[in-house]
C-alpha positions as CSV (number, residue, x, y, z in Angstrom):
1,X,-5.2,8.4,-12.8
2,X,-5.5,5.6,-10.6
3,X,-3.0,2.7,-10.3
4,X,-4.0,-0.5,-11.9
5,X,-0.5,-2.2,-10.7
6,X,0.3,-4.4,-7.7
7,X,2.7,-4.6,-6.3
8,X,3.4,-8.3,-4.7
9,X,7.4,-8.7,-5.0
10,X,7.7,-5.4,-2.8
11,X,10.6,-3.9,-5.0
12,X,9.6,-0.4,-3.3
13,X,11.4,-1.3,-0.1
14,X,14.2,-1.3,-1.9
15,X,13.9,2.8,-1.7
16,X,14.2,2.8,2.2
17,X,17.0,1.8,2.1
18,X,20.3,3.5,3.1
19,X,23.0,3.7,0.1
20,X,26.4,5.5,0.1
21,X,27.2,8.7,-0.8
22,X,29.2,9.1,-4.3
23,X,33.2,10.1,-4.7
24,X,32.6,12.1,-8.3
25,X,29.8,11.8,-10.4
26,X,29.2,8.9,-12.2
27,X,28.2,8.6,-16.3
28,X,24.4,7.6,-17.4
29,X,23.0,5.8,-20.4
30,X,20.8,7.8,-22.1
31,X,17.9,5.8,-23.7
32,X,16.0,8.5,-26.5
33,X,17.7,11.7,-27.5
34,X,17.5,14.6,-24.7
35,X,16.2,18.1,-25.9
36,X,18.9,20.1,-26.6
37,X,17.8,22.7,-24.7
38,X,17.7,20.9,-22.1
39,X,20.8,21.9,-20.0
40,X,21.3,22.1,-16.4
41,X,20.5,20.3,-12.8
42,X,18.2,18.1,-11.5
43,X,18.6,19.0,-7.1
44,X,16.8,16.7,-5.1
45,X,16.6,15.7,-1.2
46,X,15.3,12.7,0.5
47,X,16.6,10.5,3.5
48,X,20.2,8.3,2.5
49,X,20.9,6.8,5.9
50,X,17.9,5.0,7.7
51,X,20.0,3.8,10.4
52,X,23.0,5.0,12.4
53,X,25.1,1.8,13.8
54,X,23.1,-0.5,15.6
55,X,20.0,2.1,16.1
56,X,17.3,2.5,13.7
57,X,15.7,5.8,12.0
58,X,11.7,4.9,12.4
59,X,10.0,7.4,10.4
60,X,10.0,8.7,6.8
61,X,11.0,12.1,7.7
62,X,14.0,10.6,10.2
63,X,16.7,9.5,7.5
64,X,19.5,11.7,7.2
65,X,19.9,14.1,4.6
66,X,21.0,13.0,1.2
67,X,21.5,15.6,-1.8
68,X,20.9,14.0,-5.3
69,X,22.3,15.5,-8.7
70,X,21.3,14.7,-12.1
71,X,23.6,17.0,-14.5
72,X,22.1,17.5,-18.4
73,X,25.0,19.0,-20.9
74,X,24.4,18.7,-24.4
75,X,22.8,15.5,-24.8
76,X,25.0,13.7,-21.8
77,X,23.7,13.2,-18.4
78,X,25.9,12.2,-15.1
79,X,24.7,11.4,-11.5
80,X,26.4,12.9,-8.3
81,X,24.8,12.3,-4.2
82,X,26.3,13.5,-1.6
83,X,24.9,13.8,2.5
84,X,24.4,16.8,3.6
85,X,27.2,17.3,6.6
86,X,24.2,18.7,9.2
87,X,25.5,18.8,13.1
88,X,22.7,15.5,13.0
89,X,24.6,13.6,10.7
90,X,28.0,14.3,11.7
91,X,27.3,14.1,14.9
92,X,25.4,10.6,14.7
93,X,28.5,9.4,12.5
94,X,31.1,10.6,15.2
95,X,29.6,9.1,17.8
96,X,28.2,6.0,15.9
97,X,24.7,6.2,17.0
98,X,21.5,8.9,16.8
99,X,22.5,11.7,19.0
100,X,18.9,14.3,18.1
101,X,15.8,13.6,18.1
102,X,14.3,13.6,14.4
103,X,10.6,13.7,13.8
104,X,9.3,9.6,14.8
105,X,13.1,8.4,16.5
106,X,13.6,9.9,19.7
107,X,18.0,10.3,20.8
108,X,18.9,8.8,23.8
109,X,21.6,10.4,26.2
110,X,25.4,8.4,25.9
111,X,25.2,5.2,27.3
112,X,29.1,6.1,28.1
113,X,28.0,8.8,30.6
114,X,27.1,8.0,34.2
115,X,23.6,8.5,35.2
116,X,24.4,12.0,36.4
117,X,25.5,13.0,33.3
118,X,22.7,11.9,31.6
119,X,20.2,13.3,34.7
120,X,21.4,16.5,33.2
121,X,21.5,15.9,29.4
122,X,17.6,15.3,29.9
123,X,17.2,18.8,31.2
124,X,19.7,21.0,29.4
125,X,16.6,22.1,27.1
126,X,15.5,21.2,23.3
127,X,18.1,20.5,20.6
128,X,16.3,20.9,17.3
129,X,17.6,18.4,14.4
130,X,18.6,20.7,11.4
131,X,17.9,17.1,9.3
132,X,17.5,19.1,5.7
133,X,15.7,16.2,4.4
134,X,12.9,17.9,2.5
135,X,13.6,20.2,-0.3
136,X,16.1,22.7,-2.0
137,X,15.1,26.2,-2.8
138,X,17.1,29.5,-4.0
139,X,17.6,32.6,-1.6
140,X,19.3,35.6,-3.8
141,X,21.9,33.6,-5.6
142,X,22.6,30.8,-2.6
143,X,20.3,27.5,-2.3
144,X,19.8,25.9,0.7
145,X,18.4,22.5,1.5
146,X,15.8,22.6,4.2
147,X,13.3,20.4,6.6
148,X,10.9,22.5,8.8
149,X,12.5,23.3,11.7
150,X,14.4,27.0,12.0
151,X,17.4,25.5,10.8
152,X,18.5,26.2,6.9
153,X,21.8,24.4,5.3
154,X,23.5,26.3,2.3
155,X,25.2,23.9,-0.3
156,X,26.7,24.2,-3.4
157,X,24.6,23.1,-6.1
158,X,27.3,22.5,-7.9
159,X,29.6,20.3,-6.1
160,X,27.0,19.7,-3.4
161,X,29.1,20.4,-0.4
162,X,27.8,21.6,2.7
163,X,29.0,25.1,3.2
164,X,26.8,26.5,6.6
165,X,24.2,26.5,8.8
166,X,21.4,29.2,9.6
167,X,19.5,29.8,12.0
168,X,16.7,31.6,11.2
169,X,15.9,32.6,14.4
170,X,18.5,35.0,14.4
171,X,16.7,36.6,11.9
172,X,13.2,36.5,12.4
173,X,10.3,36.0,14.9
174,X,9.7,32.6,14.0
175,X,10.4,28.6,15.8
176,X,10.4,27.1,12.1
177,X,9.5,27.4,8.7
178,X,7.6,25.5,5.9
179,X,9.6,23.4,3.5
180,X,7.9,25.1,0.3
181,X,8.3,28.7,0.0
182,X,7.2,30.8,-2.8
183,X,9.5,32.4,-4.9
184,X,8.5,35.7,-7.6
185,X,10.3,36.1,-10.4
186,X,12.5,39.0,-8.7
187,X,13.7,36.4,-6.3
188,X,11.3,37.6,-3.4
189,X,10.9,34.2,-0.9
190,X,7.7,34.4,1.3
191,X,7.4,31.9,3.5
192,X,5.2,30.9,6.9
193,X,6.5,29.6,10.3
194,X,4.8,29.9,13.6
195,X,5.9,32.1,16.5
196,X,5.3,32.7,20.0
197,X,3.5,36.6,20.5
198,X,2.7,38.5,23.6
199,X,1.7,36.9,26.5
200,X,2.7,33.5,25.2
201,X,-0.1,34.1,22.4
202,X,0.7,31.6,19.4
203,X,0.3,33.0,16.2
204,X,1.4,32.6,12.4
205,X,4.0,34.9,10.8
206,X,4.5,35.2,7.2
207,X,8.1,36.0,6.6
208,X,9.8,37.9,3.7
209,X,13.5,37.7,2.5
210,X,14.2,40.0,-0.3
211,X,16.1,39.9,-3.8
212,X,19.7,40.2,-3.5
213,X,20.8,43.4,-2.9
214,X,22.6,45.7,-5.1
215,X,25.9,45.6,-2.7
216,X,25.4,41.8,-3.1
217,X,25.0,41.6,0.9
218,X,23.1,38.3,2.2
219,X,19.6,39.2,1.9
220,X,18.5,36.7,4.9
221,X,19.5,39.6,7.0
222,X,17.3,42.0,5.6
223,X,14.2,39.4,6.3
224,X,11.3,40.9,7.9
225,X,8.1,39.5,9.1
226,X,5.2,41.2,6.7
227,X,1.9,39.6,8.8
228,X,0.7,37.7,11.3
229,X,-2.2,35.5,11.0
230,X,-4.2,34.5,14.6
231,X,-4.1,30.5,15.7
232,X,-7.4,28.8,16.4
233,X,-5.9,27.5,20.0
234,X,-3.5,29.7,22.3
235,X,-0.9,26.8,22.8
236,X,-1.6,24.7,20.1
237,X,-0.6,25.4,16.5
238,X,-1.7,23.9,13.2
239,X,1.2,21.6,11.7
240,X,1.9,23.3,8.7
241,X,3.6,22.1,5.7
242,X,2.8,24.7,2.5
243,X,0.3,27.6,2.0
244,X,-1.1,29.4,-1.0
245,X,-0.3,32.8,-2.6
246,X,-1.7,34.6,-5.2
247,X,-0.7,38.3,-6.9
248,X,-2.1,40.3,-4.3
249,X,-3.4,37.3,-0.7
250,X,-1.7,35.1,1.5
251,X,-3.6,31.9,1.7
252,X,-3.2,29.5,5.1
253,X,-5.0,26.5,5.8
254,X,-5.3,25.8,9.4
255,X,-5.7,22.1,9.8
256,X,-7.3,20.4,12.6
257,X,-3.4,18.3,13.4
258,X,-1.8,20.2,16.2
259,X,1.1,20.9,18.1
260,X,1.0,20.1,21.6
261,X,3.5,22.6,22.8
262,X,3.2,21.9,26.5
263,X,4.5,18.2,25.2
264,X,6.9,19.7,23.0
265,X,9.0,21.9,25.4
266,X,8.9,19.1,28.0
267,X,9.5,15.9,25.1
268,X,13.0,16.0,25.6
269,X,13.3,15.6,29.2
270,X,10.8,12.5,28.6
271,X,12.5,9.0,27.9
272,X,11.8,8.5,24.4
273,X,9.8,11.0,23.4
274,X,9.8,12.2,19.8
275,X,8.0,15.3,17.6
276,X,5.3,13.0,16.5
277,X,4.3,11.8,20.4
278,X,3.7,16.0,19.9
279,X,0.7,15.6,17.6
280,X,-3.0,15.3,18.8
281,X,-6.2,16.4,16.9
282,X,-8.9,18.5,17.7
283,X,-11.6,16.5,16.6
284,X,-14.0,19.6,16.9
285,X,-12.5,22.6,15.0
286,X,-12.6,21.1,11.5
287,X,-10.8,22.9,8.9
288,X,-10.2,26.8,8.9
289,X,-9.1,29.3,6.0
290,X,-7.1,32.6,6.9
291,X,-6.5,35.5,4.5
292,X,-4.3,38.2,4.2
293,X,-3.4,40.8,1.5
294,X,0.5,41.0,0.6
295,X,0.5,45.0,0.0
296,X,0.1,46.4,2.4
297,X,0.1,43.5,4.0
298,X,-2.7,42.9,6.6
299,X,-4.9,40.3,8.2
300,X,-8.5,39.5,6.9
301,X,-10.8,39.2,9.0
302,X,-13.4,36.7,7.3
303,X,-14.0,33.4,9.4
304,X,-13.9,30.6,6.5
305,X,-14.5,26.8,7.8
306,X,-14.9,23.5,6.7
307,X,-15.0,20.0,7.4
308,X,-11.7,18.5,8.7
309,X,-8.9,17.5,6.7
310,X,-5.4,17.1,6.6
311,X,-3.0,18.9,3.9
312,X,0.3,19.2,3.0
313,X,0.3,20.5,-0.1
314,X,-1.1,23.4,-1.9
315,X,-1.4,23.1,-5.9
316,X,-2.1,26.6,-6.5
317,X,-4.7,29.6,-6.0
318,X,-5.4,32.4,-7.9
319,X,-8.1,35.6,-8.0
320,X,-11.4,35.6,-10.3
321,X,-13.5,38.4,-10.5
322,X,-14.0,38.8,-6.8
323,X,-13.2,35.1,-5.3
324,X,-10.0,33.2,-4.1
325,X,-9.8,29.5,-5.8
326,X,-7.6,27.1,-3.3
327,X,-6.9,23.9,-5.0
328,X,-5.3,21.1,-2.6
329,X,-4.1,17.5,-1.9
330,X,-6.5,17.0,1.0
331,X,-6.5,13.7,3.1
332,X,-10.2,13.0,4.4
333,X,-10.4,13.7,8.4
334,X,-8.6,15.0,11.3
335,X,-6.2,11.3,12.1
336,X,-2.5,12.4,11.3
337,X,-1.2,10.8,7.9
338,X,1.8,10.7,8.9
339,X,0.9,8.5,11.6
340,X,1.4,5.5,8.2
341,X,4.2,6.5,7.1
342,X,6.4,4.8,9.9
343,X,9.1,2.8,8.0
344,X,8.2,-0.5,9.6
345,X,4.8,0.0,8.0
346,X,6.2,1.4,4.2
347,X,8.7,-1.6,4.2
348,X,5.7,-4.3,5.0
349,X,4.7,-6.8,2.5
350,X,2.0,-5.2,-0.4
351,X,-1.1,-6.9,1.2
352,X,0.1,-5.4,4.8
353,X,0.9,-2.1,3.0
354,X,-2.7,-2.1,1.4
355,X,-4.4,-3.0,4.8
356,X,-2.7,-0.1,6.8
357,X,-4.4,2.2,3.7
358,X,-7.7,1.2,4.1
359,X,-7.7,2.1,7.9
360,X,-5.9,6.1,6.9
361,X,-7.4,9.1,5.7
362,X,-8.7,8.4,1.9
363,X,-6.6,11.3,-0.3
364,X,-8.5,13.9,-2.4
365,X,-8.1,16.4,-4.8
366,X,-10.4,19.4,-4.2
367,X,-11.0,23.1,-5.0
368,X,-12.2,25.5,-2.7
369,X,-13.5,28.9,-3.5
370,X,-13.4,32.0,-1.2
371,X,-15.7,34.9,-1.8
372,X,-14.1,38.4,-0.8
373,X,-17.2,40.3,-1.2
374,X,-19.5,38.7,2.2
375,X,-21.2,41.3,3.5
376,X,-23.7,42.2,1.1
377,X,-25.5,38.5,0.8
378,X,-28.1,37.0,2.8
379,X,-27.6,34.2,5.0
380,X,-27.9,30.5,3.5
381,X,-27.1,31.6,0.2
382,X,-24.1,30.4,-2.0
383,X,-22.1,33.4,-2.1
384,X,-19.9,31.9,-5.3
385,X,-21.3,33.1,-8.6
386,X,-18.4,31.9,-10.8
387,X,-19.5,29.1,-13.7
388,X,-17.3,26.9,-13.8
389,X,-17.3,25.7,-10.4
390,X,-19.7,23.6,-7.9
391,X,-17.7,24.6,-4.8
392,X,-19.9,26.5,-2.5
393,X,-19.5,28.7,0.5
394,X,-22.8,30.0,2.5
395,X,-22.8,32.3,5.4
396,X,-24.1,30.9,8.7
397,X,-26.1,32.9,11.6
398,X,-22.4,33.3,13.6
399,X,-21.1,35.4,10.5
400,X,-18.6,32.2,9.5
401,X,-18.9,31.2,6.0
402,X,-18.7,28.0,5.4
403,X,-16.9,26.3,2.4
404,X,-17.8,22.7,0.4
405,X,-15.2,21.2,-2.0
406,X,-15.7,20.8,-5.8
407,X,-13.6,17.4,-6.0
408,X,-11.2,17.5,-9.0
409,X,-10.1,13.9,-8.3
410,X,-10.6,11.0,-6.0
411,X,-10.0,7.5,-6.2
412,X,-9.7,4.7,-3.3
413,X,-6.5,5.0,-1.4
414,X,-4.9,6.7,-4.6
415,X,-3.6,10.0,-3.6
416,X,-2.3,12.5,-6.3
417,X,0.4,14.3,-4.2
418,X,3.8,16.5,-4.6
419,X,2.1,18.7,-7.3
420,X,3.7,20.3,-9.5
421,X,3.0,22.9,-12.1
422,X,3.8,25.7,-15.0
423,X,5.1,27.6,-11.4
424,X,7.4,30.2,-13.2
425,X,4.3,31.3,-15.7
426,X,0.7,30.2,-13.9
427,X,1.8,30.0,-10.0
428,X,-1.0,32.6,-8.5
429,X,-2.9,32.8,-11.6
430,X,-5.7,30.7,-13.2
431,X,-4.3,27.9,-14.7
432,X,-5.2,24.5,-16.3
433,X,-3.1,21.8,-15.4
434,X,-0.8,20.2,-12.3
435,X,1.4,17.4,-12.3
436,X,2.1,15.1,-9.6
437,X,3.4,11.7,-7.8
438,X,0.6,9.1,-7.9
439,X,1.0,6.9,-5.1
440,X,-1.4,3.9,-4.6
441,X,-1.9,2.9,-0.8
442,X,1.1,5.6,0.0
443,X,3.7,3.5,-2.6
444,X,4.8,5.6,-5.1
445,X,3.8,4.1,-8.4
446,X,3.2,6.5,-11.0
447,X,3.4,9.9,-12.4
448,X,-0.1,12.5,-13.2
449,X,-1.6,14.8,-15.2
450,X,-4.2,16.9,-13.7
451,X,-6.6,19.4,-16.3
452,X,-8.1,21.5,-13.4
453,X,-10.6,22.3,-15.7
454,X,-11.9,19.4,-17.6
455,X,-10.2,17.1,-15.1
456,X,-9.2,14.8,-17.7
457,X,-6.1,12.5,-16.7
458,X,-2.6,11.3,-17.9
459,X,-0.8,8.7,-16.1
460,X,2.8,7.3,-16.9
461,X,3.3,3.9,-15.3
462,X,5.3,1.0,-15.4
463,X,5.7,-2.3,-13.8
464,X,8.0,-2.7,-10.5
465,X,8.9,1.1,-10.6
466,X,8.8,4.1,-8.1
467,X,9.0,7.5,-8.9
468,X,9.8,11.1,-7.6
469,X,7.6,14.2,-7.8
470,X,7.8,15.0,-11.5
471,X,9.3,18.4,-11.7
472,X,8.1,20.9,-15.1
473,X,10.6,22.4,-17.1
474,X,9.2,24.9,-19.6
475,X,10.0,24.9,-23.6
476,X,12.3,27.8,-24.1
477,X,10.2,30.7,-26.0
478,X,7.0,28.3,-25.4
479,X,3.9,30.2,-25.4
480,X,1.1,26.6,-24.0
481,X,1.3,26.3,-20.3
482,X,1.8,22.6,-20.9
483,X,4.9,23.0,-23.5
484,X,8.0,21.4,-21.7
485,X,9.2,18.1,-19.9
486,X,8.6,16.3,-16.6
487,X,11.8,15.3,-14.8
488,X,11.3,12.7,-12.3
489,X,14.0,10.0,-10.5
490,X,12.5,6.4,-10.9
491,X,13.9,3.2,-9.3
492,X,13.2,-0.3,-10.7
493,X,15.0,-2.4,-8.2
494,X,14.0,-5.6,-10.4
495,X,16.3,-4.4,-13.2
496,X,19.0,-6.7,-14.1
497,X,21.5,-3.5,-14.7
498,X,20.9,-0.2,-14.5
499,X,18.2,-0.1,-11.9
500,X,17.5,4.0,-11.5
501,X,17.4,6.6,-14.1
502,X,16.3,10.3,-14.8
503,X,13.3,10.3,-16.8
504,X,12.2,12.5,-19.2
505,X,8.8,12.8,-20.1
506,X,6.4,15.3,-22.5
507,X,4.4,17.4,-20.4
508,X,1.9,17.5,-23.0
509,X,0.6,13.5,-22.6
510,X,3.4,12.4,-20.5
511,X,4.7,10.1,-23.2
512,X,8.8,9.1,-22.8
513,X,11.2,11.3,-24.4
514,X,14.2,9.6,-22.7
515,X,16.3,8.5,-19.7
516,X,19.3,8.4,-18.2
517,X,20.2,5.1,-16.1
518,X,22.6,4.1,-13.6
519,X,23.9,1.4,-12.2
520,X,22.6,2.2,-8.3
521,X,19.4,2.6,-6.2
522,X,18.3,5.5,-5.7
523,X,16.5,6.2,-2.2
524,X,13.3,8.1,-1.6
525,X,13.4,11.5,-2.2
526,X,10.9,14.2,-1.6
527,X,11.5,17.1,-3.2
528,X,13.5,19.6,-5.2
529,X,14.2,21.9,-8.1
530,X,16.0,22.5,-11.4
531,X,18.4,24.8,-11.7
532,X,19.4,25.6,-15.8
């Protein structure tokens, strides 16, 4: 699985870079013959606009919103993009320059205003970007694009306007929400935000929105939070990207990357001052794992620790005869990642890009195992009995239990990230095999196959060419949790025509079925979903 490409003529720049936004779709080549049954939508969100006039967008996350389309219809496949019309973008596009602060560019008051004006602009209190750069997700039979803020934007999948904003603080108890709920088959979204408790406490909520109701009414109003989980420090939360769930826990991995909030609620009144000057770590608290049951749904109380890392996404957990198995994309240490992933450092020359790696946290794959049963064992003893794992978790003297890794993959600076599996069959349950984005020294190079259980790999790769998270679509009536295709958006800026295309692999060895090109570049994206 790991790269054995360089990368010297820097064609990945080429993906931060801003485009324009399409009038009506646009037709693709198809290259192989595309399963018939293979009919519907590719969504998919990433930053389109990296800078707004004369100012600059510095970080990944900081691009505006762009909404990607590819259709499939009976063996034809077009391309649509449109930005999403946030009060960020329109705003920056009215007034031709970057009017909120996103996560690493901080807005500056008017220029046009006198300095009273902008005395008071400082101190008028925090306007939170509603950027939906991250991912695309269906509530009852809406879909809404997303970032991690309390702001939601509901688009039309099929035409991909922008149709409103929500706030889902009118809703819940909650300052903001992960970009990666989970979704049962009945339509259920659970999701995980924190929120401010009594006496300025900090705590986790895990949120609920139901199915659609029978009088079709918009079931974001009928949300409710269903637990809340305790925060290792009173004013500084974990940052928190994705969390685990299986058929009957909540899984949340409290990293040691906090939230400064006493920086937060005064950053805007600071010249300059972003989200990430918000971050610190606690170089002392390592890693902790908090459980809850979904029904009814209450807190455990079970103190699991571990080393520090930093995560931002969960593959998958499920239950085993008395245990909880975690697997995660873990990045060694408590140092932000995201501190890299400043633009000026991903649009560097390759030997620049690979020097920055070497100084980040090193990426791993690893699988944790939670025993529920902890009060019956003697201290020092591994309290996992399953076979086919080497993770381990002993009980100390304090009562914590703490938790070592069985590693499922590691190579130098080549992180196996945006993972992907069989979600619609295996999500919760025990499963064999997740697919993901390969990226070698945080370039996107290649696409993975994980076996969880053999850990055998499967890498697709070619020369000069970036890729998205590969996203699985099952085989129709398919009965092997591997039976379907990978869809993933690949850019080869090198290419003489046709430089970006859908492509179509087979899940089962990741070998090309077809693809669909087009005559653009396609940007970065990050994630998304089909929708048949």
């Amino acid at each position: 699985m790991v790269s054995r490409i360089e990368h010297p003529a820097g064609g990945y720049k080429k993906i931060f870079e801003t485009c324009e936004e399409l009038n009506e779709p646009i037709p693709a080549v198809v290259v192989g013959v595309i399963p018939e049954w293979l009919s519907g939508s590719l969504l998919r969100l990433g930053p389109g606009l990296f800078e707004v006039g004369a100012e600059p967008f510095y970080h990944l996350f900081d691009g505006q919103a762009l909404m990607h389309k590819f259709d499939l219809k009976d063996g034809h496949v077009t391309y649509y993009r449109k930005f999403v019309k946030t009060d960020a973008y329109v705003r920056a596009m009215t007034e031709k320059r970057v009017v909120i602060t996103e996560f690493g560019t901080a807005a500056y008051p008017d220029p046009c205003k006198n300095i009273f004006s902008r005395f008071f602009t400082y101190f008028k209190g925090i306007e939170v970007t509603d950027n939906c750069l991250v991912n695309v997700y269906p509530v009852g039979e809406d879909f809404y694009a997303c970032t991690e803020t309390n702001y939601i934007t509901k688009v039309d999948p099929d035409t991909l306007e922008t149709l409103k904003r929500v706030d889902l603080c009118d809703y819940l108890s909650v300052n903001g929400v992960t970009a990666h709920p989970h979704i049962e088959s009945d339509g259920t979204v659970y999701n995980i935000g924190n929120c401010f408790g009594k006496n300025m406490s900090l705590a986790y909520n895990i949120v609920k929105i139901p199915p659609t109701p029978k009088d079709k009414s918009d079931p974001i109003a009928k949300s409710k939070v269903l637990v809340q989980l305790p925060s290792s420090e009173r004013f500084k939360p974990s940052y928190v990207h994705s969390f685990g769930m299986t058929e009957n826990y909540f899984v949340f991995v409290e990293t040691p990357v906090k939230i400064n909030l006493l920086k937060f609620l005064t950053a805007w009144s600071i010249w300059g001052t972003n989200y990430m000057d918000c971050f610190e770590s606690n170089e002392t608290m390592g890693t902790w794992f908090h459980l809850a049951t979904k029904d009814p749904a209450e807190y455990i109380e079970h103190k699991f620790r571990t080393s520090a890392f930093n995560l931002f996404h969960h593959i998958n957990s499920y239950e085993d005869d008395g245990f909880i198995v975690v697997d995660l994309c873990t990045w060694k240490g408590h140092e932000f990642v995201y501190n890299y992933l400043y633009l000026a450092n991903l649009r560097e020359n390759w030997e620049e890009v690979k020097k920055a790696a070497m100084r980040a946290p090193q990426p791993e794959v690893r699988r944790y195992v939670l025993p529920m049963d902890v009060h019956k064992e003697e201290q020092g003893k591994n309290l996992i009995s399953l076979p086919y794992t080497t993770a381990t978790a002993v009980m100390r003297s304090d009562g914590t239990i703490w938790l070592e890794p069985e590693v499922l993959f590691s190579g130098p600076r080549q992180a196996f990230e945006f993972p992907q599996i069989n979600y619609s069959k295996f999500s919760g349950k025990n499963y064999s095999y997740a697919y993901g984005l390969g990226l070698n020294h945080f370039i996107p190079d290649r696409i993975c196959k994980l076996n969880v259980k053999t850990k055998d790999t499967w890498v697709w790769q070619e020369p000069d060419s970036y890729p998205s998270e590969p996203i699985f679509v099952q085989t129709p009536d398919s009965v092997e949790e591997d039976d379907g295709v990978l869809l993933s958006i690949v850019v080869n800026p090198g290419a003489d025509q046709r430089p970006g295309y859908l492509l179509i692999l087979n899940a089962r060895d990741l070998t090309e079925i077809a693809r669909a090109e087009v005559e653009v570049i396609i940007p970065v994206t990050f994630h998304g979903m089909y929708k048949p």
